[in-house]
C-alpha positions as CSV (number, residue, x, y, z in Angstrom):
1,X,7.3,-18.5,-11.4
2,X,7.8,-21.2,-8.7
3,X,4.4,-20.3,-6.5
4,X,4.7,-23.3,-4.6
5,X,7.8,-23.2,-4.2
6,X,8.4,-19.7,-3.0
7,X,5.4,-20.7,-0.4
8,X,7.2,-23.9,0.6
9,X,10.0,-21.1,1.4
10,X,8.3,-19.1,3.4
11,X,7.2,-22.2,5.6
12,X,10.2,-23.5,6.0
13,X,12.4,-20.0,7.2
14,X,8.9,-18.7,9.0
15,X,8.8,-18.8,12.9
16,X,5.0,-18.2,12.7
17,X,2.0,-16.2,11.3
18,X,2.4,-15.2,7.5
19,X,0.5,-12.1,6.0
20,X,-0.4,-12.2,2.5
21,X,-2.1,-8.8,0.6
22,X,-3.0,-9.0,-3.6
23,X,-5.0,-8.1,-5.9
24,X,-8.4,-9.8,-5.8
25,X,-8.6,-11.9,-8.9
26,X,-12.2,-12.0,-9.5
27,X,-12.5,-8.2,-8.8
28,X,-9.9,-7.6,-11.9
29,X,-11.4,-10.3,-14.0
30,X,-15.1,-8.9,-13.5
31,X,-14.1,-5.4,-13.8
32,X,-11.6,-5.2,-16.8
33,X,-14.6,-7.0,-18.6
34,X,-17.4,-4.3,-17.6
35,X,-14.9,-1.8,-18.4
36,X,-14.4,-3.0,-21.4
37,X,-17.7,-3.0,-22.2
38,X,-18.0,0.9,-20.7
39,X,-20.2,-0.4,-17.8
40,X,-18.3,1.1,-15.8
41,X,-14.9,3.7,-16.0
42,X,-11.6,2.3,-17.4
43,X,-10.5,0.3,-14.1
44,X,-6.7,0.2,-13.0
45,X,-5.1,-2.1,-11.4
46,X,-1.5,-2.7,-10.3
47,X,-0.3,-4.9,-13.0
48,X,3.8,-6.0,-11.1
49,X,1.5,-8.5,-9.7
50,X,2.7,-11.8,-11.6
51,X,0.0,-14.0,-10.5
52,X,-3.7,-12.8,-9.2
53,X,-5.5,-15.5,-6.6
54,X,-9.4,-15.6,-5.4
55,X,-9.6,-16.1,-1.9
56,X,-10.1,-19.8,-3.0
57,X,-7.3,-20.0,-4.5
58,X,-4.9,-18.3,-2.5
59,X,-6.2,-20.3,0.6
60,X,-5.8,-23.6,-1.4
61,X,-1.9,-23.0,-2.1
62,X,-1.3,-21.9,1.5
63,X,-2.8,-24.9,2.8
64,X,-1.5,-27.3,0.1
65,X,2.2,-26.4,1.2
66,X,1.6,-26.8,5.1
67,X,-0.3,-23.4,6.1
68,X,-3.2,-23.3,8.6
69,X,-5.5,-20.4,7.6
70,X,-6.5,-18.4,10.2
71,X,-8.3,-15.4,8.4
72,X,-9.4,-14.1,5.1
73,X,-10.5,-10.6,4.5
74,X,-11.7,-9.0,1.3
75,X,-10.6,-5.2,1.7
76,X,-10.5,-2.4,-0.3
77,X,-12.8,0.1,-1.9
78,X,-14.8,-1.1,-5.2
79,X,-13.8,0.0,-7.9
80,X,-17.6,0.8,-9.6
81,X,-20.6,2.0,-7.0
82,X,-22.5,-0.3,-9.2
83,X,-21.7,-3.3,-8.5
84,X,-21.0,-3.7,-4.7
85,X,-20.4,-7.5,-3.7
86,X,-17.4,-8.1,-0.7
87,X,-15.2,-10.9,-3.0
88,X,-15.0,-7.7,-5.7
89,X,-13.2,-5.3,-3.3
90,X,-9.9,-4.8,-5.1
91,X,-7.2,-6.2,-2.3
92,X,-7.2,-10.1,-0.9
93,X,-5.2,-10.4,2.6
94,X,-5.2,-13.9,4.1
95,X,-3.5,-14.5,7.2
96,X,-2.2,-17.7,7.8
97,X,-0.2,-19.6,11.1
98,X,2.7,-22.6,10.4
């Protein structure tokens, strides 16, 4: 569970621009709580995914371990039609140059 590690790796054997796609953190975090309070449907998420970022967060490891950021995109539907904010769509994708 060596995150900084594994994106020291990926700097060091990349020859240039990185893509990274995730879940959203704070889409899971808001939506697992208004699901659990029946707000909205029971919400699904993929859960092989050992480590959830915010684009915040995920920018802020790319760049501690030598990564420009060049782009980051909030994508993906939302999971409720109530609650329609772009940092809740369900994917993260940050691109990012050496």
């Amino acid at each position: 569970d060596d995150v900084d590690g594994a994106i020291k790796e990926m700097f060091r054997i990349s020859k240039g621009d990185i893509l990274i796609s995730t879940n959203n953190k704070w889409c899971v975090y808001i939506y697992r709580v208004a699901s659990f309070f029946k707000l909205i449907p029971q919400f699904q998420y993929d859960k092989t995914v050992k480590h959830l970022f915010s684009s915040f967060t995920l920018k802020s490891l790319l760049v501690r371990n030598g990564w420009k950021v060049k782009e980051v995109y909030h994508y993906g539907k939302y999971p409720s039609s109530k609650i329609k904010i772009n940092f809740l769509k369900t994917r993260l994708m940050i691109v990012a140059k050496k």
